[in-house]
C-alpha positions in Angstrom: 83.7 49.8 133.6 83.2 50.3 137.1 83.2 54.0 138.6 83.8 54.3 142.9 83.1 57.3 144.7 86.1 58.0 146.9 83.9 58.2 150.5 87.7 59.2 152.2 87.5 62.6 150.6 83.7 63.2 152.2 85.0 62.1 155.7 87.6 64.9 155.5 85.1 66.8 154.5 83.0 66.0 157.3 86.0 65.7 159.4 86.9 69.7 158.6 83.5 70.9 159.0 83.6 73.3 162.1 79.9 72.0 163.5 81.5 68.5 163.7 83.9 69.7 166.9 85.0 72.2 169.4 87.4 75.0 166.7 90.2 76.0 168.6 91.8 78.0 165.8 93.2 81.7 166.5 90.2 83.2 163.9 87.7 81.9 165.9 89.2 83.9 169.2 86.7 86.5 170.4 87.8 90.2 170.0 85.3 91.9 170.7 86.7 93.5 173.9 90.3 93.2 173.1 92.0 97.0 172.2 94.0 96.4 168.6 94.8 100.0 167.9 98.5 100.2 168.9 99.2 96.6 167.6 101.4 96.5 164.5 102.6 93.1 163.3 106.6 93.6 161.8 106.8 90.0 160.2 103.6 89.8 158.6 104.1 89.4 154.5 101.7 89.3 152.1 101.4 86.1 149.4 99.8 88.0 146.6 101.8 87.8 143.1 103.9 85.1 141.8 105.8 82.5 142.6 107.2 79.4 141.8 109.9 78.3 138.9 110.2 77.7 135.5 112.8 75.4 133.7 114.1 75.0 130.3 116.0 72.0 128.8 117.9 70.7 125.7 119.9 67.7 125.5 121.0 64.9 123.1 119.9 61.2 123.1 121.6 58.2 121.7 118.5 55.5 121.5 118.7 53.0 119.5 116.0 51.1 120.7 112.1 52.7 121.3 112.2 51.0 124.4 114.5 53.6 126.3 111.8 56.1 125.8 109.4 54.7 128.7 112.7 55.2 130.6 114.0 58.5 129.0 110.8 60.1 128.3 110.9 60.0 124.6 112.0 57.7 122.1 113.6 60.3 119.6 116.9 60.0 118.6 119.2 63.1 118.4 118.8 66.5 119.6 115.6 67.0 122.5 114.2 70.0 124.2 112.1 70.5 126.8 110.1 72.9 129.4 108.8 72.1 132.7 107.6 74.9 135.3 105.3 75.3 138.3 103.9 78.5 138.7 101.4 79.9 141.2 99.5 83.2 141.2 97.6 84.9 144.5 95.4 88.2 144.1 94.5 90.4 146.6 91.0 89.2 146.9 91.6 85.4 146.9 92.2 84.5 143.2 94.1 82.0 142.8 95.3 80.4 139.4 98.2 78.0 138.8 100.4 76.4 136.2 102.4 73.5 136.0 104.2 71.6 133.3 106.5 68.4 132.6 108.5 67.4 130.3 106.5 69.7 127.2 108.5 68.2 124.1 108.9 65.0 125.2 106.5 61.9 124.2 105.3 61.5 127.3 104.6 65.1 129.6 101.0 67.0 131.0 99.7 70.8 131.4 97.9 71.5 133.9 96.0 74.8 134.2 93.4 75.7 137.6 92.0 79.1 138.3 89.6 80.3 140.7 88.4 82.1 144.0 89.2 80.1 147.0 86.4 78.7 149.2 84.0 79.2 145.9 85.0 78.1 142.3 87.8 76.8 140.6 88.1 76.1 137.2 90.9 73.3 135.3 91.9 72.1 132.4 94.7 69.1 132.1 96.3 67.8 128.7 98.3 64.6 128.7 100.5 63.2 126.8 101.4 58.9 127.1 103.3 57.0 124.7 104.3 53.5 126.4 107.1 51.2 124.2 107.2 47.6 123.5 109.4 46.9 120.6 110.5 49.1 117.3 111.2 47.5 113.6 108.7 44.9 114.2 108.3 42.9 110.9 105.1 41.5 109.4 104.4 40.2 106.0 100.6 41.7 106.1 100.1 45.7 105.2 96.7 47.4 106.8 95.1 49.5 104.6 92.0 50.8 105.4 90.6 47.5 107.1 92.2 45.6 104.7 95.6 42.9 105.7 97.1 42.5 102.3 100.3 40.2 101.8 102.8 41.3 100.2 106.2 39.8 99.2 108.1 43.0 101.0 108.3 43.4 105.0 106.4 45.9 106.7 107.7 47.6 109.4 106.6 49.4 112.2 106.5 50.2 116.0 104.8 48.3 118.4 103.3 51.2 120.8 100.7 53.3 122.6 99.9 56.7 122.1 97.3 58.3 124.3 96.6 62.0 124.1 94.2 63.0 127.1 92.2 66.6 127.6 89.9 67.2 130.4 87.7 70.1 132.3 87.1 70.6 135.3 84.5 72.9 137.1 83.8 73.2 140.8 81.5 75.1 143.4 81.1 75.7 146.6 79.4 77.5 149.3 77.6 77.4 152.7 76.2 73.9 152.9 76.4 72.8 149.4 78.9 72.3 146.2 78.5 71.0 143.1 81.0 69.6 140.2 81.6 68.5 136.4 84.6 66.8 135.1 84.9 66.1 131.4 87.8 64.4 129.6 88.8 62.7 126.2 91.4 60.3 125.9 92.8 59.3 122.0 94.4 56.1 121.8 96.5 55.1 118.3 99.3 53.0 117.8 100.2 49.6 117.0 99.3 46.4 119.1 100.6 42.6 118.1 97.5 40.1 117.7 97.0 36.9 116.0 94.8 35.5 113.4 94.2 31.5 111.5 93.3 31.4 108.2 94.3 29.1 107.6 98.0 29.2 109.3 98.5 30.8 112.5 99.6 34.7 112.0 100.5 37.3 114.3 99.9 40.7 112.8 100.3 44.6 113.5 96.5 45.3 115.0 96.4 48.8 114.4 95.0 51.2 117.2 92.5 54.2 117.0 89.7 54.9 119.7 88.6 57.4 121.4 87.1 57.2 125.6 85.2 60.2 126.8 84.1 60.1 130.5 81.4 62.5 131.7 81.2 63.0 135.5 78.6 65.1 137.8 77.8 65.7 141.0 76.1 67.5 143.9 76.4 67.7 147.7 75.3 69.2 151.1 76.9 69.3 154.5 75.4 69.8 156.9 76.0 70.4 161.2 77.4 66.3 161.4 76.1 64.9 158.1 77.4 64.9 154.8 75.2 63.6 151.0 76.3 63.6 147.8 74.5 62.7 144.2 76.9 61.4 141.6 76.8 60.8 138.0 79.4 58.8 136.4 79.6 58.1 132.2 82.1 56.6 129.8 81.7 56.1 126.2 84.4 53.8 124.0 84.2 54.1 120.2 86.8 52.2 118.3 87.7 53.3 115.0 89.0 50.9 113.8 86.3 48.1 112.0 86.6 44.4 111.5 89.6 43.2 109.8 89.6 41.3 106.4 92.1 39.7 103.9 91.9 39.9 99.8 90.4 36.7 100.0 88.2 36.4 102.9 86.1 39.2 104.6 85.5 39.4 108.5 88.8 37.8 109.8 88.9 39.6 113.0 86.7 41.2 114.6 87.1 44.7 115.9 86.6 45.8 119.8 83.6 47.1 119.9 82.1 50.4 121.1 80.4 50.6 124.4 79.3 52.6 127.3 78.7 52.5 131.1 76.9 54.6 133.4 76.7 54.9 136.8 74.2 56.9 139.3 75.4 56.7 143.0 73.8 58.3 146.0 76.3 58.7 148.9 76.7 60.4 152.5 78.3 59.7 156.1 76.4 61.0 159.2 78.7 61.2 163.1 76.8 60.5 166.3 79.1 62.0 169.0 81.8 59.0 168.6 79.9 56.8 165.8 80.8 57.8 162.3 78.4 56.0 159.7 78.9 56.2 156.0 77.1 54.6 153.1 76.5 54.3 149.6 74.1 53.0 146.7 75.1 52.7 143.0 73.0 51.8 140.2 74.6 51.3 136.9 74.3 49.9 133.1 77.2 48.6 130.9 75.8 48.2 127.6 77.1 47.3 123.8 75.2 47.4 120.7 77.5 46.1 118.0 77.0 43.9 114.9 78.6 40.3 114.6 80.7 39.2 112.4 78.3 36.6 110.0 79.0 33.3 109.9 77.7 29.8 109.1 74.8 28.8 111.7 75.0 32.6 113.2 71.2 33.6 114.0 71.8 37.1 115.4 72.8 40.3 113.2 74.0 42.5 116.1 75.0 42.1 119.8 72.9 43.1 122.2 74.8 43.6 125.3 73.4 44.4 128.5 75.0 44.2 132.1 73.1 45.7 134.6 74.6 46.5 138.4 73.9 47.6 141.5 76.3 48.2 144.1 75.7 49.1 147.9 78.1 49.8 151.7 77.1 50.3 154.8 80.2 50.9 157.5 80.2 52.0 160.6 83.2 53.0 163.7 82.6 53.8 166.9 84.9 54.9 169.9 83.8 53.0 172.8 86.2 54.0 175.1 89.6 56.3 174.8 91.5 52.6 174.3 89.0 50.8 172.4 87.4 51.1 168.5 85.1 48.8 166.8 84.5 48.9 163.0 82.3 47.1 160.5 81.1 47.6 156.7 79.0 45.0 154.6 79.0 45.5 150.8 76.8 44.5 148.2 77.6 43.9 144.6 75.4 42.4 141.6 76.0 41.7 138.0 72.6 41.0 136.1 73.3 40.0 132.5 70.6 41.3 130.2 72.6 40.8 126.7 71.2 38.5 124.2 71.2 34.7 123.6 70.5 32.4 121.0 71.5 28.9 119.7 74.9 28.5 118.1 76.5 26.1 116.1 79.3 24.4 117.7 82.7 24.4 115.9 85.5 21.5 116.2 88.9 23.1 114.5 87.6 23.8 111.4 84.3 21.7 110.9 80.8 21.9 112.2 79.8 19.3 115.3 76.0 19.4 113.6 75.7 20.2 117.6 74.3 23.5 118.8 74.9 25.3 122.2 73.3 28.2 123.5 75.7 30.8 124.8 74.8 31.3 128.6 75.2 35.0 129.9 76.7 34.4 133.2 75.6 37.0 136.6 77.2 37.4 139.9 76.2 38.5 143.2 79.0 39.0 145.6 78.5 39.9 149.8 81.3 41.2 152.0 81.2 41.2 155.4 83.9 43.0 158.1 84.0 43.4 161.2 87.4 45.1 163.2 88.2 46.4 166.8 91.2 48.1 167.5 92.8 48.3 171.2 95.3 50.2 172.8 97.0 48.7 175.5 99.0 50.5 176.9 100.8 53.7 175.6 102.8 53.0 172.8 101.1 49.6 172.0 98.7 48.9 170.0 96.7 45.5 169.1 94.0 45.3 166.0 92.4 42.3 164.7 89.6 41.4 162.7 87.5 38.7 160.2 86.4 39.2 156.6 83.9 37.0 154.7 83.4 37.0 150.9 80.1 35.1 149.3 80.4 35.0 145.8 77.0 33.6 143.8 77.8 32.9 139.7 75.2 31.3 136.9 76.4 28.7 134.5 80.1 28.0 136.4 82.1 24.8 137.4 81.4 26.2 141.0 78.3 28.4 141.5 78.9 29.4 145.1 82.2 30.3 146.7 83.1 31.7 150.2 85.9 33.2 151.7 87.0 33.7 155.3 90.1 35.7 156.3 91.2 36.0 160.2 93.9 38.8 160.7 95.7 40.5 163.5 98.2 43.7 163.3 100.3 44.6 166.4 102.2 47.7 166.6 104.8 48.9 169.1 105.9 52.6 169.2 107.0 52.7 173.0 110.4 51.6 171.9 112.9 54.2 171.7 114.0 55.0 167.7 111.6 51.5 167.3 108.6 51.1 165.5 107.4 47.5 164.9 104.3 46.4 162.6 103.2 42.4 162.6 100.4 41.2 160.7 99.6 38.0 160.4 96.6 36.2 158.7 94.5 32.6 158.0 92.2 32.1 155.2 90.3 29.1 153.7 87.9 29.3 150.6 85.0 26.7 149.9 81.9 26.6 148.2 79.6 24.3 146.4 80.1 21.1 144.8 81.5 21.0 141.4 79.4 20.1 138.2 81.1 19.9 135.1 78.5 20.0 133.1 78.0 20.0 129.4 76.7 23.3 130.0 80.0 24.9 131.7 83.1 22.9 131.1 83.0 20.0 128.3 85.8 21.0 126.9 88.0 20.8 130.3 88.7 18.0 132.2 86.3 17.1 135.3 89.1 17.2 137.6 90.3 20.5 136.8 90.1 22.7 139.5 90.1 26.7 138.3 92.5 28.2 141.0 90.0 31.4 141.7 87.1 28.7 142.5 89.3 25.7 144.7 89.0 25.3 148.2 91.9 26.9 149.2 94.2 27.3 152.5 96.5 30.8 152.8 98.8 31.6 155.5 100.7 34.9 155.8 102.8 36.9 157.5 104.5 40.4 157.2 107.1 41.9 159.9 108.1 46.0 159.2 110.7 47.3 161.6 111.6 51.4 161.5 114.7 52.5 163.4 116.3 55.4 164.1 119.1 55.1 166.4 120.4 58.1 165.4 118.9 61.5 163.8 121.2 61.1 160.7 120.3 57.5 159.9 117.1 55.8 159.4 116.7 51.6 158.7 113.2 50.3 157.4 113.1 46.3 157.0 110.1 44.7 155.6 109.7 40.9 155.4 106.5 38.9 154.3 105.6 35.9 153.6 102.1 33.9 152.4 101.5 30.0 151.4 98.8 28.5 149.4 97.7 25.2 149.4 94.9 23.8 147.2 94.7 20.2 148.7 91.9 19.1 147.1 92.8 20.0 143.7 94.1 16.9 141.7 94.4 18.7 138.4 95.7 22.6 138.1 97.3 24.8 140.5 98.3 22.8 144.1 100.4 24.9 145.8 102.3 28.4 146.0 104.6 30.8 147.7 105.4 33.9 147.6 107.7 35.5 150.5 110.4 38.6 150.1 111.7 41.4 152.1 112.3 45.2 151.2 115.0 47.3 152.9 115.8 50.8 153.3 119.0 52.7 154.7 119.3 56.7 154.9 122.3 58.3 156.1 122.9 61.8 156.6 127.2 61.7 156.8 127.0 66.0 157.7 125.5 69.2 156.3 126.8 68.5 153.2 126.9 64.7 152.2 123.7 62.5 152.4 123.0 59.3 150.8 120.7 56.0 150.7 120.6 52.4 149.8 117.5 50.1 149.0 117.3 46.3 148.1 113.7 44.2 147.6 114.1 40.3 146.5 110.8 38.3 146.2 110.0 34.6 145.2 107.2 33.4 143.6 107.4 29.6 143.5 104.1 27.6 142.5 103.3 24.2 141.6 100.9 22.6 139.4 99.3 19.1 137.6 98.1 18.9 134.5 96.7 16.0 132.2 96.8 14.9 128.6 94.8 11.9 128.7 91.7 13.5 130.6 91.7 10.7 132.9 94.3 11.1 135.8 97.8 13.5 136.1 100.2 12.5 134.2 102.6 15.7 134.4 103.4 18.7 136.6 105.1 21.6 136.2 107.4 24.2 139.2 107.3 27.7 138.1 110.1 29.3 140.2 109.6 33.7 139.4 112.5 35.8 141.2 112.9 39.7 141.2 115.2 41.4 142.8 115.8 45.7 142.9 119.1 47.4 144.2 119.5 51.0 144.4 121.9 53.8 146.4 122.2 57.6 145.6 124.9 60.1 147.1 124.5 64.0 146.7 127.1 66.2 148.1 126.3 70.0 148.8 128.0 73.1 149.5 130.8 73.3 147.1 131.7 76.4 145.7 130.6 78.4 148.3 127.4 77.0 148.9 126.6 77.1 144.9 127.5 73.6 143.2 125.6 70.1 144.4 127.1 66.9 143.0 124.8 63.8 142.9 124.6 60.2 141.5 121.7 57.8 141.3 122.0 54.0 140.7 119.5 50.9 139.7 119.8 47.5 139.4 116.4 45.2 138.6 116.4 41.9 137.3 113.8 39.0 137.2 113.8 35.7 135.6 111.3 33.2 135.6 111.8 29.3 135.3 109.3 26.4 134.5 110.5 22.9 135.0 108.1 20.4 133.5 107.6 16.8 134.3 106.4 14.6 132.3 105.3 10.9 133.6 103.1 9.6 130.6 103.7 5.9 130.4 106.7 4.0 131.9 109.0 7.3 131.0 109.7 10.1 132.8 110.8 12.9 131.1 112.4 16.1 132.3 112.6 19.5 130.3 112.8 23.4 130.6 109.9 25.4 129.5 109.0 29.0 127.7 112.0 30.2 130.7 112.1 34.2 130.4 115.0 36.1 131.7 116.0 40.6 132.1 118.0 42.9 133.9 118.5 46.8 133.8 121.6 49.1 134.7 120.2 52.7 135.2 122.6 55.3 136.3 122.5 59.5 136.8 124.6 61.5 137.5 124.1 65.7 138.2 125.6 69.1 138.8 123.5 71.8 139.9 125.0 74.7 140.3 123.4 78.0 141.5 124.2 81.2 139.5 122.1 83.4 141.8 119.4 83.1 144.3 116.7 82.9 141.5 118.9 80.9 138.6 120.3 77.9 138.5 122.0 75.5 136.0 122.0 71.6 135.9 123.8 69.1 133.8 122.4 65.7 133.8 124.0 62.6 132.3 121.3 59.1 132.3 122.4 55.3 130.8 120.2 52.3 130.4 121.4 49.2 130.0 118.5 46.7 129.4 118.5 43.5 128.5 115.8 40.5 127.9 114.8 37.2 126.1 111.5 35.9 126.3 111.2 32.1 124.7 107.4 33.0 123.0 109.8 35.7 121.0 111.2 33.6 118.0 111.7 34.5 114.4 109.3 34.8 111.4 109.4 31.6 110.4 111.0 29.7 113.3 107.9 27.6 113.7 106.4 25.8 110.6 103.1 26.6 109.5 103.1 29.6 111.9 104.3 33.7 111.1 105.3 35.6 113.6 106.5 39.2 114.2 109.8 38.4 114.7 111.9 38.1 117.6 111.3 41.3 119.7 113.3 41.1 122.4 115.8 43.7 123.9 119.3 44.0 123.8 120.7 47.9 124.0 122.7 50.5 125.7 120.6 54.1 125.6 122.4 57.4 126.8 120.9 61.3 127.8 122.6 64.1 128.4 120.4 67.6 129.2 121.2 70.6 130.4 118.4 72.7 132.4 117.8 76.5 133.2 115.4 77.1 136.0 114.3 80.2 137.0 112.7 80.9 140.4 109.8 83.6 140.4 109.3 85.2 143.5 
C-alpha cells in the first residue's frame, strides 16, 4: 500500500504565509495615528451561535432488486427514514465546532463531528457507512460454516455485497511556526464476494468477507519566513478474519488473504527564492506479510515471509523568468526491493507433478521520471505550454527488463476571445526498451512472440479540443472532444492496435428568474485489436473488441410559484454501454467467424421534486426517483449450464425500482 504526502496543501501553506509577500490586507493597515473614537460601524453583525439546517425524511421504496440500493441509498424494501443536517457553531472567543450528517438510516450515509479553537486545535471524529451491491438471491450448492464449504443437496442463498463500516480521529495543532497532527481510523469490511475453486470440478462459491484495516498517520511541521518541512508517518495494518477454506473431504482448498502491513516514513518541505519555488520529498517504506502456507506436496517453506522494501524520492522546481515566461521541472524516484522469501518448488502440470522444480523469483523495480515544462504568454489573452516526460522503468526476472517512455505535449489556450475560451492539447509518445528473453525463467508457459501490452514498443497519438462559450449571460456551451491511437507494430502476437476518441457536451440555460435548465451528452469508443495463437508457432486468430458508452442527461427547475414559495424540478439519465468481441479464426484452410462473451446495459433514472417553503426557516420537499436498469453479461450463465462446471447462477439485472420521500428541513439561524 503506497501512502503520498499531498505537497499542494504545503504550497498553500507556504503560499498563505505573510513572510512569503507584501500583505495588503485591511488588518495589517497601521492605526496608530488614526482617531477611532467617533466611528461606529451600523452593518457590522456578529457570527457567534448557530447556524445551518437540519432535515428529516421518510419515504417508501419498492426494490426488488439489491442493486437499486447503490442508486437509492439502501437496499431495504418498504418503509425508510432518514436524517441529514449541517450544523455550525461560533463562540465568542473563536470556538468553533460543527456537525454534519447524510443520509443516517440509510445503508450507505457518514457523521462527521470537528470542534476546536481556530488558528490552534481542532479536534474530529468521522463514522461511515458503505454498502456497494452486485447481485441478491445468488445460489450456491456449498454452505460456509466456520471455514468449512459443505455441500448440501438444498440451495444456499445469499447476497453478493460489501459492507464497510469506517470510524476515525482526528487531532490537529497549530501555532507560530509549527503544527503537528494524528489521524486514526478503522475500517470493517463483511459481506459476500463470488470466487472459484477445482476440486476436482470447477466451482464458483460465496467467499465470505470479514477484515478489518486500521491506518495510523502522524506528523510534524515548521514554516518558516519562505520555507516550509514536514516529518510524516504513515501505517496500515490488514487482518482478515476469515482463515483458509476447506471441504468435508479435503482441507486447505483455498487459501485465505492474508494479513499485512505497510509503513511509510516521509521527510518533506518546499523552500521560495524570490521567483523559484523548490519542493521535495524522501519516503522510506516497508510492506511486509508473515503468513503461513497452505502445505502441499514438494512445499519446503511453513510460512511466507514477505518483505518489499521502498524508497521513494521528488525533486521539482518553477521559476518565473520573466512576467510572460515560466519554466518547470521535477524528477522522481521510485524503488521496489523484494526481500520476501524463496525456495525451490515443485512444478505442477493440471493435476500431476512435472518431477521438475522452479524457484519462485521475487521480482524488484526501479522506476525514474523525468519533466521538464515552460509555459509562455504571448500575448494577452494567449497562452502557449509545452513540455517532454521520460519514464525508465528497470524490472528483475521479466519478458522485458528495461522499458522507456517518452511523451512530447503542447496545450494552447485562448481567452482573448469574447464569451470564448479554447484549450488544445495535443501529444506523441513511443515506448521501447530492451530485448526480449523468454526465458525458462520468466515466460515458458507463454508463447515467445507474445508481446505483454504494458512492455511493447509502442506509438500513441492524441488529441483533446475544449471550447467554453458564453454568448450570452443566461447560457453557457462547454464541448469537449479527444481523441488518442495506439499502435504496437512490432507486436506479432497480443494487443496491435487501439482507439479510444469521444466528446462530452454541456448546455445551461437560464430561460428568466424563474425557469432554468441543462442538457449533457458524452459518447466514447474504445475499439482495439488483437492476435492470438493456439499452435505457439505463428497467429492463427484475431479478435476486434468494439466498447461504446454513451450518457444523456437534462434537468428543468421552475421557481417562484406560489408567491415565491413552491420550486418544481425534474432530473433525467440515460447511460448505456455495450461491448462487442468479433473473433476470427484462420486455423487451417477454414476461416471461421463468431461473436464472443458480448456484454450489453442501460439505465433510465428519473426525479422529480416539489419544495415548497412554509416559512423563512421550514420548508417541505416531496421527491419521487425510478430506476430502470437493465444488463446481460455472457460469463453469467446458470448453475449447471456448463458441464463439469457450478456456477452461482445467472446474476444479471433486469428491474424497475421506485422512491418516494418526503423531507422537513429546518434552517437554524
Amino acid at each position: 500500500m503506497l501512502f503520498k504526502l499531498n505537497l499542494i496543501t504545503l504550497s498553500m501553506i507556504a503560499m498563505s504565509s505573510p513572510i512569503m509577500a507584501a500583505n495588503f490586507a485591511v488588518g495589517n493597515a497601521n492605526m496608530e495615528s488614526v482617531n477611532t473614537t467617533n466611528y461606529e460601524c451600523n452593518r457590522c453583525t456578529t457570527s457567534a451561535g448557530y447556524q445551518g439546517e437540519v432535515a428529516f425524511a421518510v419515504g417508501y421504496n419498492d426494490v426488488d432488486d439489491i442493486h437499486a440500493g447503490n442508486a437509492f441509498g439502501t437496499a431495504s424494501n418498504g418503509a425508510i427514514a432518514t436524517v441529514s443536517g449541517d450544523i455550525k457553531y461560533q463562540g465568542e472567543s473563536g470556538y468553533r465546532a460543527n456537525i454534519q450528517a447524510y443520509q443516517l438510516g440509510m445503508d450507505n450515509g457518514f457523521v462527521h463531528l470537528s470542534g476546536g479553537q481556530a488558528g490552534l486545535y481542532k479536534i474530529n471524529l468521522d463514522i461511515d457507512s458503505i454498502n456497494t451491491y452486485k447481485a441478491g438471491d445468488v445460489q450456491s450448492s456449498l454452505w460456509h460454516n466456520n471455514g468449512l464449504l459443505t455441500p448440501y443437496n438444498s440451495i444456499n442463498e445469499f447476497d453478493l455485497n460489501k459492507q464497510r463500516e469506517k470510524v476515525g480521529l482526528g487531532f490537529k495543532y497549530g501555532q507560530d511556526f509549527y503544527g503537528m497532527f494524528v489521524k486514526y481510523n478503522q475500517e470493517d469490511k463483511t459481506g459476500y464476494q463470488s470466487s472459484s475453486l477445482v476440486s476436482p470440478n470447477l466451482i464458483n462459491f460465496g467467499l465470505p468477507i470479514d477484515s478489518t484495516t486500521q491506518q495510523l498517520d502522524a506528523g510534524l511541521h515548521l514554516l518558516g519566513d519562505n520555507w516550509l518541512t514536514e516529518l510524516s508517518y504513515f501505517g496500515s495494518y490488514y487482518e482478515n478474519n476469515i482463515d483458509n477454506l476447506s471441504l468435508p473431504y479435503v482441507n486447505d482448498v483455498y487459501s485465505a488473504a492474508p494479513d499485512n502491513q505497510a509503513h511509510q516514513v516521509s521527510l518533506s518541505g518546499q523552500y521560495q527564492l524570490d521567483r523559484t519555488v523548490m519542493n521535495g520529498r524522501i519516503v522510506s517504506g516497508r510492506m511486509i506479510q508473515d503468513e503461513n502456507l497452505i502445505q502441499m506436496s514438494g512445499n519446503p517453506l511453513q510460512n511466507w515471509d514477505g518483505q518489499v522494501d521502498t524508497l521513494d524520492g521528488r525533486f521539482a522546481l518553477t521559476s518565473m523568468l520573466t512576467n510572460r515566461l515560466r519554466l518547470g521541472g521535477s524528477i522522481d524516484y521510485s524503488k521496489r526491493d523484494n526481500q520476501s522469501s524463496s525456495a525451490e518448488f515443485a512444478q505442477y502440470n493440471f493435476n500431476s507433478l512435472t518431477g521438475a522444480f522452479r524457484q519462485n523469483t521475487p521480482r524488484d523495480l526501479e522506476r525514474n521520471t523525468y519533466k521538464v515544462n515552460a509555459s509562455y504568454r504571448i500575448a494577452s489573452g494567449y497562452r502557449l505550454q509545452t513540455g517532454y516526460d521520460r519514464k525508465e522503468v528497470e524490472r528483475t526476472f521479466s519478458d522485458r527488463e528495461q522499458t522507456n517512455d517518452d511523451n512530447l505535449w503542447m496545450k494552447f489556450n485562448v481567452r482573448a476571445v469574447d464569451n470564448f475560451n479554447v484549450n488544445l492539447k495535443v501529444e506523441h509518445a513511443n515506448r521501447s526498451g530492451s530485448l526480449y528473453e523468454a526465458s525458462t525463467l520468466t515466460s515458458s508457459e507463454n508463447n515467445s512472440l507474445l508481446r505483454k501490452y504494458y512492455l511493447a514498443d509502442r506509438d500513441r497519438n492524441a488529441f483533446e479540443l475544449k471550447v467554453i462559450h458564453t454568448p450570452t449571460d443566461w447560457m453557457s456551451l462547454d464541448v469537449t472532444t479527444r481523441y488518442a491511437k495506439d499502435e504496437y507494430d512490432n507486436t506479432k502476437i497480443g494487443l496491435t492496435e487501439s482507439e479510444d476518441y469521444g466528446y462530452d457536451v454541456n448546455l445551461n440555460i437560464q430561460f428568466n428568474q424563474y425557469v432554468d435548465g441543462y442538457v449533457y451528452g458524452s459518447q466514447q469508443w474504445i475499439n482495439s485489436h488483437q492476435v492470438g495463437s493456439q499452435s505457439f508457432s505463428s497467429a492463427d486468430w484475431q479478435d476486434d473488441i468494439e466498447d461504446e458508452f454513451i450518457n444523456l442527461g437534462t434537468g428543468l427547475s421552475y421557481s417562484g410559484l406560489m408567491q415565491d414559495s413552491l420550486t418544481l424540478g425534474i432530473d433525467y439519465l440515460f447511460s448505456n454501454s455495450i461491448s462487442d468481441t468479433l473473433l476470427y479464426n484462420n486455423v487451417g484452410n477454414a476461416n471461421t467467424f463468431s461473436t464472443y462473451g458480448d456484454y450489453y446495459s442501460y439505465n433510465h433514472s428519473a426525479s422529480m421534486y416539489a419544495d415548497y417553503a412554509l416559512s423563512e426557516q421550514m420548508a417541505l420537499k416531496l421527491t419521487y426517483r425510478y430506476e430502470r436498469y437493465f444488463d446481460t453479461d455472457a460469463a453469467n450463465v446458470g448453475v449447471n449450464d456448463i458441464l463439469g462446471m457450478i456456477t452461482l447462477g445467472d446474476i444479471n439485472h433486469n428491474y424497475n425500482a421506485h422512491q418516494v420521500m418526503l423531507s422537513f428541513t429546518y434552517k437554524l439561524r
